[in-house]
C-alpha positions in Angstrom: 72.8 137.2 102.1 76.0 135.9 102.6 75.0 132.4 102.9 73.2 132.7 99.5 76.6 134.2 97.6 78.2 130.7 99.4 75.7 129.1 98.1 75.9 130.5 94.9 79.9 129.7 95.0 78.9 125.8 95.0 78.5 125.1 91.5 79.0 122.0 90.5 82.7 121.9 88.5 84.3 119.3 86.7 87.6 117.9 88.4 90.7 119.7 87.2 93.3 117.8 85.5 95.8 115.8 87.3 93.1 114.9 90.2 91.1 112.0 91.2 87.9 111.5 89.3 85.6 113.3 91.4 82.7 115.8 91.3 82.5 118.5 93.4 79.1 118.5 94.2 77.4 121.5 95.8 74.2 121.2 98.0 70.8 121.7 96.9 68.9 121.9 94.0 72.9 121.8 91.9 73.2 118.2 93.3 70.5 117.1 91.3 72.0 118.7 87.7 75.2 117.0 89.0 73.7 113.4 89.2 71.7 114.2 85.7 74.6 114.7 83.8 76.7 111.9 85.4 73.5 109.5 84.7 73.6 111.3 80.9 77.2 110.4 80.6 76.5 106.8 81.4 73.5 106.8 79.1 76.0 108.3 76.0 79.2 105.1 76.9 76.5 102.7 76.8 74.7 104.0 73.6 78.3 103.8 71.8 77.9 100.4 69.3 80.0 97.4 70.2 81.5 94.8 67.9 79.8 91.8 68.6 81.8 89.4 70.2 82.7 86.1 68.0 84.0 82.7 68.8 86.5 80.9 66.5 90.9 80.3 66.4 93.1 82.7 68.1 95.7 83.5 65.7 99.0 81.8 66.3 101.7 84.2 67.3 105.3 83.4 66.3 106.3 83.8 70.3 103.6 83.0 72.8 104.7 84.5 76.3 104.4 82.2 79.0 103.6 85.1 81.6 100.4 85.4 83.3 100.4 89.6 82.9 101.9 91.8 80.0 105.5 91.6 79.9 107.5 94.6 81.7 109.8 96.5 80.2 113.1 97.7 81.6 111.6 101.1 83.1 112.6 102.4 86.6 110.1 101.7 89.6 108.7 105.2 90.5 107.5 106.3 94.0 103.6 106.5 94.0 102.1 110.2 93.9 101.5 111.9 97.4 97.6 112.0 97.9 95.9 115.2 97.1 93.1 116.3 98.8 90.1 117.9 97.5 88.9 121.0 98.9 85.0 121.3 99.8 83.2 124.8 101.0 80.8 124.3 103.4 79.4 122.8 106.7 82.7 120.7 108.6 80.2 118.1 108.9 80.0 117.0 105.4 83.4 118.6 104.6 85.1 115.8 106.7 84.3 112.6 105.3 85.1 114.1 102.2 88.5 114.7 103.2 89.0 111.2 104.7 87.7 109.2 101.4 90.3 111.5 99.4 93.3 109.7 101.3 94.6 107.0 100.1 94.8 103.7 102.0 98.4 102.1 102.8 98.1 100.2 99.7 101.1 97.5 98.6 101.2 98.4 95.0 105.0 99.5 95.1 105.8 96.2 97.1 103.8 93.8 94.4 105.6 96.1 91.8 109.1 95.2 93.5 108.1 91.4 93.6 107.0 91.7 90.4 110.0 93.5 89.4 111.6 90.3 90.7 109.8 87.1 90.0 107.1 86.6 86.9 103.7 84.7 87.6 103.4 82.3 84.5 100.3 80.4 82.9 99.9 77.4 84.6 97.0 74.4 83.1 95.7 71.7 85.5 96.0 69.2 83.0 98.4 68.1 80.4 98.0 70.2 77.0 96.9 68.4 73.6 100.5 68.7 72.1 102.1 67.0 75.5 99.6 64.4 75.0 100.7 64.1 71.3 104.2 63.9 72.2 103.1 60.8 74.4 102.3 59.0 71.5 105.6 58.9 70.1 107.1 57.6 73.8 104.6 54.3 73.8 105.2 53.9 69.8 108.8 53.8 70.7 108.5 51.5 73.7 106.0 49.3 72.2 108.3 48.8 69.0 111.2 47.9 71.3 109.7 45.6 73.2 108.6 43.7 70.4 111.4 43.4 68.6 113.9 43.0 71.5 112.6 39.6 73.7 113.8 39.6 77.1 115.4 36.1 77.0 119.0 36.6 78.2 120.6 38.7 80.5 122.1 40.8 77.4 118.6 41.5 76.2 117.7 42.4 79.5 120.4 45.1 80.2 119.5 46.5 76.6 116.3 46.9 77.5 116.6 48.8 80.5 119.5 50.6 78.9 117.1 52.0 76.3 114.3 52.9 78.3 116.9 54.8 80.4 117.8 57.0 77.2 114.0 56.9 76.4 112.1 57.7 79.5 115.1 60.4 80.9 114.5 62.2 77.0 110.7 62.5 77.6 111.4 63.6 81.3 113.5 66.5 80.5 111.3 67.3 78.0 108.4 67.1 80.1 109.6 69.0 83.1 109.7 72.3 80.4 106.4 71.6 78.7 104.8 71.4 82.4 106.1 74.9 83.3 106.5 76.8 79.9 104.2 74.8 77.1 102.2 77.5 74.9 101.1 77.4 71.5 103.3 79.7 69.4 104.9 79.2 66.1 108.2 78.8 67.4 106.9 76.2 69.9 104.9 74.0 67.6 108.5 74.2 65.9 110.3 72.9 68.7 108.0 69.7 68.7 108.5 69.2 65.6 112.5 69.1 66.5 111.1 66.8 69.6 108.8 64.6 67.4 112.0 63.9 65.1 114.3 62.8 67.4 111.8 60.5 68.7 111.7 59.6 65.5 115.1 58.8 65.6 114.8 56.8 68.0 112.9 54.6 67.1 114.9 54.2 63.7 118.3 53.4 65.6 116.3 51.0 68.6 116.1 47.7 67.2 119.6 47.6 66.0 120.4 49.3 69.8 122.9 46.2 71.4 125.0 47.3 73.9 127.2 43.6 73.9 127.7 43.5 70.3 127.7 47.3 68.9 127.1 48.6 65.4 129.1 51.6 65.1 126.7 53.6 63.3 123.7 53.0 65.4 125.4 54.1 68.7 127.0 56.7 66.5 123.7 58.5 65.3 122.4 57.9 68.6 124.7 60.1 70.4 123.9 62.8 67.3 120.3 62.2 68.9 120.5 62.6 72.0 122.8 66.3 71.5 120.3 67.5 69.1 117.5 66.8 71.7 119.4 68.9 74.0 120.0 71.8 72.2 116.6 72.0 71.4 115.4 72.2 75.0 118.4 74.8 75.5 116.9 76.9 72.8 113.4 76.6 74.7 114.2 77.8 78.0 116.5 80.6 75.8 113.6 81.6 74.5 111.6 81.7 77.9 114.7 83.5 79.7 114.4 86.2 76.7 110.8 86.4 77.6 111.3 87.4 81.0 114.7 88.8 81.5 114.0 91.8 82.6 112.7 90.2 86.3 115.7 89.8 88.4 115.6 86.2 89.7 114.6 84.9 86.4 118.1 85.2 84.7 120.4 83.1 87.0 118.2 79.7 87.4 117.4 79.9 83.1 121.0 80.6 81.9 122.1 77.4 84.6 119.1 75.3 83.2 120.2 76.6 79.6 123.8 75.8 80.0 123.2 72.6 81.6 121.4 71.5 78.5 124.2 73.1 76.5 126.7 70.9 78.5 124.9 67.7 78.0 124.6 68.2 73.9 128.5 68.6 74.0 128.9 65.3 76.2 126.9 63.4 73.8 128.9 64.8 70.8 131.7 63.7 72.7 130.3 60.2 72.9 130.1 60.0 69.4 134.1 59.4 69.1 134.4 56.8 71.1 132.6 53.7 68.9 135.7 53.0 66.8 134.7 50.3 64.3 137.3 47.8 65.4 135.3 48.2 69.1 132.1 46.2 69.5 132.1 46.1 73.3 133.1 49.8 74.0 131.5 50.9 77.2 131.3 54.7 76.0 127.3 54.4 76.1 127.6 54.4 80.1 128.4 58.4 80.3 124.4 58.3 78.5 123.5 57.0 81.0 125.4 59.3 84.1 124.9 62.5 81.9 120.9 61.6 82.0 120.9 61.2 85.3 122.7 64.4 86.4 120.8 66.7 84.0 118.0 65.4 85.3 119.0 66.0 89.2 120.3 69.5 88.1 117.1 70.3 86.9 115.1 69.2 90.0 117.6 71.1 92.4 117.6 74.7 90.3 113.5 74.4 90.5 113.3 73.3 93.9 116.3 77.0 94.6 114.3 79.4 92.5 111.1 80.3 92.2 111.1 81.1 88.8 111.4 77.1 88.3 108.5 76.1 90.9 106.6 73.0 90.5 103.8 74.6 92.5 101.1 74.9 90.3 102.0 72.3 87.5 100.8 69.3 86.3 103.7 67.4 87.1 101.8 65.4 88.8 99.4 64.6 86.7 101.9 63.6 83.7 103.6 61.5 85.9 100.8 59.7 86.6 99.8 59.7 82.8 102.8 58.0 82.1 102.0 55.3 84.5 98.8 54.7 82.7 100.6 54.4 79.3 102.8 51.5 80.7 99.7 49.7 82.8 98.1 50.4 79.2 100.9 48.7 78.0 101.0 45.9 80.1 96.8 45.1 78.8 98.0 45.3 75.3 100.5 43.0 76.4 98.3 40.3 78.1 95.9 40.8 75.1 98.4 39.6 72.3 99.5 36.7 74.8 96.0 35.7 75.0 95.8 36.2 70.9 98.7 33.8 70.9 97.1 31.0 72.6 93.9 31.3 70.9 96.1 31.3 67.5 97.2 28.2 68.2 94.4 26.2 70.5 91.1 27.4 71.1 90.7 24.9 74.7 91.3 26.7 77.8 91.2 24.4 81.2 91.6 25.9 84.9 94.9 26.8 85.4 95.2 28.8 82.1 92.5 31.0 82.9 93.5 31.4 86.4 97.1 32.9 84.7 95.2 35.4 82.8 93.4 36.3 85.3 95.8 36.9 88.0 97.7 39.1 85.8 94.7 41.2 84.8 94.1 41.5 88.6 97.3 42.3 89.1 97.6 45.4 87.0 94.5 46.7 88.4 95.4 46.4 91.6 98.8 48.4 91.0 96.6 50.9 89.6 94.6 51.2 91.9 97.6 50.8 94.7 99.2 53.8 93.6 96.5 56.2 92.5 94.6 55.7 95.9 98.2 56.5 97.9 99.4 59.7 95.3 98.9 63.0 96.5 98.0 65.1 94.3 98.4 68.3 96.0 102.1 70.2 95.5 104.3 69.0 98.2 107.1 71.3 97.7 109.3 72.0 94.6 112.1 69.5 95.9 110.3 67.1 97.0 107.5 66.8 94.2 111.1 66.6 91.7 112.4 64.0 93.9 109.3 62.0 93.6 109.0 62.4 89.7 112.8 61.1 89.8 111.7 58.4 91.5 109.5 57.5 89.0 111.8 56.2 86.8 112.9 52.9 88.9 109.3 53.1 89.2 108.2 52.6 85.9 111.0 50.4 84.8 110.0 48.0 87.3 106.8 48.0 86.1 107.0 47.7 82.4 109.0 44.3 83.7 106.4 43.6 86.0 103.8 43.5 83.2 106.2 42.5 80.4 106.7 39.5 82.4 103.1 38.7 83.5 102.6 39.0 79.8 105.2 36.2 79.6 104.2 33.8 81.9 100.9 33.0 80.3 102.2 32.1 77.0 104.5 29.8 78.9 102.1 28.6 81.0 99.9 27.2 77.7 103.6 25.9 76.3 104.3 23.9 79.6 100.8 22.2 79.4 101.7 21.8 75.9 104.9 20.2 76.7 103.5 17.3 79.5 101.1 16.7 77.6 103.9 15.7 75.0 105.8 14.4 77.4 102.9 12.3 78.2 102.4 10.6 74.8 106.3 9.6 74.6 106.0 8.2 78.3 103.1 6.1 77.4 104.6 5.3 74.3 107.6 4.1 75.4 105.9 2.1 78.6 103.2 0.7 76.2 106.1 -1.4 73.7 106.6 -4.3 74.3 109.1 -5.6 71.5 112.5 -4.9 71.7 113.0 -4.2 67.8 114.1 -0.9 67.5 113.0 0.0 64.1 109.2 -1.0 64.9 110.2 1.3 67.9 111.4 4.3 65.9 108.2 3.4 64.0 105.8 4.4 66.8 108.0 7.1 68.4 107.3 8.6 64.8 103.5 8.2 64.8 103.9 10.2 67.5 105.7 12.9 66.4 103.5 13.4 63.6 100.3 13.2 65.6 102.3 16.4 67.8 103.5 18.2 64.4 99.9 17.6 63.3 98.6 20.0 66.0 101.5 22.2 66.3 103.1 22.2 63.0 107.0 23.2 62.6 107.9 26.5 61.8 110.9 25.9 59.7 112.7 22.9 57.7 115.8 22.7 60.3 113.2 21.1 62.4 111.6 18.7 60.2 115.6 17.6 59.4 116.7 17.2 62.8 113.4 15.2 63.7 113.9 12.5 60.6 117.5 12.4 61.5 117.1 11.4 65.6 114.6 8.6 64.8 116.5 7.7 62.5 119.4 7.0 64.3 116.5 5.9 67.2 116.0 2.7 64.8 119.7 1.9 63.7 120.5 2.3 67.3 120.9 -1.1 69.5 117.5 -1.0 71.5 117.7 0.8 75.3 121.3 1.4 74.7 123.0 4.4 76.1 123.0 5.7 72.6 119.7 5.3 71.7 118.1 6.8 74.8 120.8 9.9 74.4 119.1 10.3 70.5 115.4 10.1 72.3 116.1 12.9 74.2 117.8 14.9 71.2 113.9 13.9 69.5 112.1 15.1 72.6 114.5 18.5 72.4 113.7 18.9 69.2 109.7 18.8 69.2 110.0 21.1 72.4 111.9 23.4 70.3 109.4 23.1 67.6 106.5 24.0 70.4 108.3 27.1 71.6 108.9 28.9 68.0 105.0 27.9 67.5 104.0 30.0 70.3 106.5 33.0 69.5 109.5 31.9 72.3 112.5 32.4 70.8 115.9 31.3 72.7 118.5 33.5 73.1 120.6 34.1 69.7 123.0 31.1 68.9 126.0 31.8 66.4 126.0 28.3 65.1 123.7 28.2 61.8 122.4 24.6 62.0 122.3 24.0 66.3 122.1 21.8 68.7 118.7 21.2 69.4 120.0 19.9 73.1 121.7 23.3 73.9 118.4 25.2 72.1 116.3 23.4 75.0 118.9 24.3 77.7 118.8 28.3 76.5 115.1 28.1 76.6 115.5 26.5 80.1 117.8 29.5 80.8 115.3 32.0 79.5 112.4 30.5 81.5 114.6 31.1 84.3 115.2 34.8 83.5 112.1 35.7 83.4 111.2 34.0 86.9 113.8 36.1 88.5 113.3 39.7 87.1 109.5 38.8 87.2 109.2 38.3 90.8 112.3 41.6 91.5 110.5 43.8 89.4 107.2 43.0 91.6 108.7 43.2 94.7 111.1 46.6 93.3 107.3 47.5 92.5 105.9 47.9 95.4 108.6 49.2 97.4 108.8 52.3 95.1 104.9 52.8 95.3 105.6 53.0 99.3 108.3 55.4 98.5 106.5 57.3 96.2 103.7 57.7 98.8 105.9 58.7 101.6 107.4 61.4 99.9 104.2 62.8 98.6 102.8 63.0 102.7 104.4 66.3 104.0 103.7 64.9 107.4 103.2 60.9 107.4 101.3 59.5 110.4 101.8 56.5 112.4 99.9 54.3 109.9 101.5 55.1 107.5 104.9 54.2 109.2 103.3 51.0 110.0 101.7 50.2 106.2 105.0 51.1 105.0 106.5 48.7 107.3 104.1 45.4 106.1 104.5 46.4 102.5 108.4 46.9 102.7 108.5 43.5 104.0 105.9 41.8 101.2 108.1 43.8 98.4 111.3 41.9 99.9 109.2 38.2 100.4 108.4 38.9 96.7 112.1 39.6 95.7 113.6 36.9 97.9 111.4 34.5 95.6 113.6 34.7 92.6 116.5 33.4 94.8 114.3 29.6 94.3 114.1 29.0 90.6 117.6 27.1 90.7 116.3 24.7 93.6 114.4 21.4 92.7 111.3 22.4 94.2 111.4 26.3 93.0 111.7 25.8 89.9 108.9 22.8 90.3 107.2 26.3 91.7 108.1 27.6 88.8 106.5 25.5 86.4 103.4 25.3 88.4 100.2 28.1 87.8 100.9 29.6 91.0 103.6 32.5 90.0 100.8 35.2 89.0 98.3 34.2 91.5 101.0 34.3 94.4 102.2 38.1 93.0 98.5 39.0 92.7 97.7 37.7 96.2 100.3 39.6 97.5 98.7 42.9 96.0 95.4 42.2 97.5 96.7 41.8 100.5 98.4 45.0 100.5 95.6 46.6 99.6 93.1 45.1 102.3 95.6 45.6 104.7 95.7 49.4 103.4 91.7 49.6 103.8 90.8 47.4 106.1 88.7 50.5 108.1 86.9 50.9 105.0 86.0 47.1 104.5 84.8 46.7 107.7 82.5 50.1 107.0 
């Protein structure tokens, strides 16, 4: 009878409030009404209607957060509750296990919620977003425009050039190194590019006229307003991320140092713009752009590499570092392409030795591409190290937009130097062919020549067709094979080499006289030739030294090979270097006008790159 009222006492009860979801389930024929309704309940959630689920565009906040869970707010941590045990009559036996599934388990919810408490956990996308891709566009429209309207042909052009892709490539870096950690698509954000897009903008309005050796005020002037405004605007970004998340502990120190190193940088350049003073066309103010880039940039990496609100781990920084690679090898085809275009423009024949330029420096920007995708790593490294190695980047890619700028270079001059024997060709034979000494009959058929030349490569402008008249001329008045008259053949053979050049798009270096000399025009063009031998076969040599470098850093724990391939391409990147040192010998710069300068830079890549792989060839 007892047993029957204890029975009885088992009903099943529905759990009180306050206490775990559980049913206290009595034994016998009770369980089964127990399990009934609990199947009923299910039976009534799933019969409730559901709004179909639809596909289409989020709607665009005006603040996106850039944190991986809901945002916390400034409540205090509270202990978790004691367990609570539920109470079961009956048998020990199946009272126990009951008891033991009540406890709960040493769970680490109150240490997550401390860490949490601490640190965020942001988005992160393992590849670049569609607005950092757009934002790419405006770097290559900027570099491409420079590069065509500034021609590496003096030592002043060249130091402008890299000077400007200094301002250029350090602006998209710094913005780069917040879109690869914070990017989301928010009103204020798509705002913020905007800001960005504009000062790129900017730039490119200020960069033809951008001449460090002879300074327009103004230019240098608005660029320093650029450069402040596209600091602010990356302080107001991470502002806005630091208000996201400032209720985590170790978020506020590393974002206010970020925030005021940006702030610090915008009031540098504002200084900057004081010191161009009008009467000042060689002031040397633009250097603190330079050393201001630089050590915002190295802040940057050391905060992220201290705090792990900053990480790299879990970026794309890789990958846009290696995006921007492929926008300068890209550069580098379209480069080669429009030298080819050139050629064809002008002659349509292509012998041996033109085709073997081309295709040298076709084979030489694949094999750079290939060369430093095969050795990246594209696992994270480490935040220090992985910021190290994207700082590396920029020696790096301004050796190889010369590298390919170059290339680019040397196969319109190789077409211009066959161009140029072969003229020199007809005046030898010429000359060796007369037999009279009358030296108007001579100036007769120095001037057949000259028009059978300008008949296949026309002149570009007047000046030429003035100074051409005006040496034969004198040619003929002249007392034959005198001094004089073989001093006014070479002024003729100056001028139609001038005249070849401006066909084919060389221009020399910028003379101040209006009419010049067309003996110091083929000197300057000699001089340029030279140039671009020399930072040519640096920048391949700089090239592959930093692709070691770049490699090495990326290898947490580099092996005995690659100590030993980083030996044999350190000392082909230095044989390649030491090269330029020849161009002001006889026989180098006989080297130099020979069709061997791409082939020997392109042999030197395959070689690298066998030596590299050599296991796998033999496979």
């Amino acid at each position: 009878m007892s047993s029957q009222s204890e029975k009885g006492s088992l009903r099943n009860t529905s759990p009180e409030p306050g206490l775990p979801l559980r049913s206290k389930l009595s034994f016998g024929n009770s369980s089964v009404e127990s399990f009934d309704s609990m199947l009923k309940y299910q039976d009534d959630r799933s019969s409730v209607p559901r709004k179909p689920k639809t596909e289409g565009q989020p709607a665009l906040k005006l603040f996106e957060s850039t944190l991986m869970h809901e945002r916390k707010k400034s409540t205090p941590i509270t202990s978790p509750k004691q367990p609570e045990f539920i109470t079961i009559s009956g048998p020990t036996s199946l009272a126990m296990p009951s008891i033991f599934d009540a406890q709960p388990e040493k769970i680490t919810d109150r240490i997550e919620d401390e860490q949490m408490r601490e640190t965020p956990e942001f988005k992160r996308y393992e590849d670049a977003t569609n607005i950092e891709l757009f934002y790419d566009l405006f770097f290559v429209a900027n570099l491409t425009t420079f590069t065509e309207v500034h021609e590496i042909n003096a030592v002043a052009a060249l130091k402008a050039y890299a000077g400007f892709f200094c301002i250029l490539w350090f602006l998209w870096v710094q913005v780069g190194l917040f879109d690869v950690r914070f990017v989301q698509d928010s009103i204020l954000e798509r705002i913020g590019k905007v800001c960005q897009f504009g000062v790129m903008i900017g730039l490119a309005i200020v960069g033809p006229a951008f001449n460090p050796e002879d300074q327009d005020r103004s230019t240098f002037q608005s660029l320093a307003i650029i450069l402040m405004i596209s600091r602010l605007v990356l302080a107001l970004q991470y502002a806005a991320v630091a208000y996201d998340v400032w209720y985590y502990l170790n978020t506020r120190k590393p974002l206010c140092l970020v925030v005021g190193a940006n702030v610090i940088a915008a009031l540098i350049y504002f200084a900057t713009f004081f010191g161009f003073k009008e009467d000042k066309s060689h002031s040397r103010t633009f250097i603190v752009w330079y050393i201001t880039a630089v050590i915002e940039t190295t802040a940057n990496i050391v905060i992220s590499s201290r705090w792990d609100v900053l990480t790299f781990k879990g970026t794309h920084l890789i990958k846009r570092m290696s995006l921007l690679t492929l926008i300068i090898l890209g550069e580098g085809i379209i480069a080669i392409a429009k030298s080819i275009a050139k050629i064809t423009e002008k002659e349509d024949t292509w012998n041996g030795s033109l085709l073997l330029t081309t295709s040298t420096a076709v084979v030489i920007v694949y094999f750079i591409y290939m060369i430093y995708f095969d050795w990246m790593n594209r696992e994270h490294f480490g935040s220090l190290r992985e910021g190290l190695w994207s700082f590396l980047h920029f020696p790096f890619h301004l050796s190889l937009v010369l590298l390919v700028q170059g290339a680019a270079q040397f196969i319109v001059w190789r077409k211009v130097i066959e161009v140029v024997r072969f003229t020199n060709e007809r005046f030898i034979t010429a000359e060796t062919g007369f037999v009279g000494r009358d030296s108007l009959q001579f100036a007769g058929l120095l001037s057949n020549v000259t028009d059978g030349i300008y008949a296949k490569f026309s002149p570009v402008s007047t000046h030429t067709l003035k100074e051409t008249n005006k040496a034969i001329l004198f040619i003929g008045n002249a007392e034959f094979n005198s001094s004089e008259q073989l001093q006014e053949m070479g002024t003729l053979f100056a001028v139609i080499q001038d005249s070849i050049f401006d066909n084919f798009g060389i221009e020399p270096p910028a003379i101040e006289n209006i009419n010049p000399d067309p003996n110091e025009e083929f000197n300057k063009n000699q001089a340029s030739f030279r140039l671009i031998f020399v930072y040519f076969f640096v920048a391949a040599g700089v090239t592959l030294i930093l692709m070691d470098a770049l490699s090495f850093l990326s290898r947490p724990k580099p092996t005995r090979g690659d100590y030993s391939r980083m030996l044999i391409n350190l000392l082909v990147g230095v044989t390649l270097a030491f090269i330029a040192t020849i161009v002001n010998t006889t026989e180098g710069f006989k080297f130099a006008q020979s069709p061997w300068i791409l082939p020997t830079v392109a042999l030197a890549f395959v070689l690298v790159m066998v030596s590299t792989y050599h296991k796998v060839l033999k496979k």
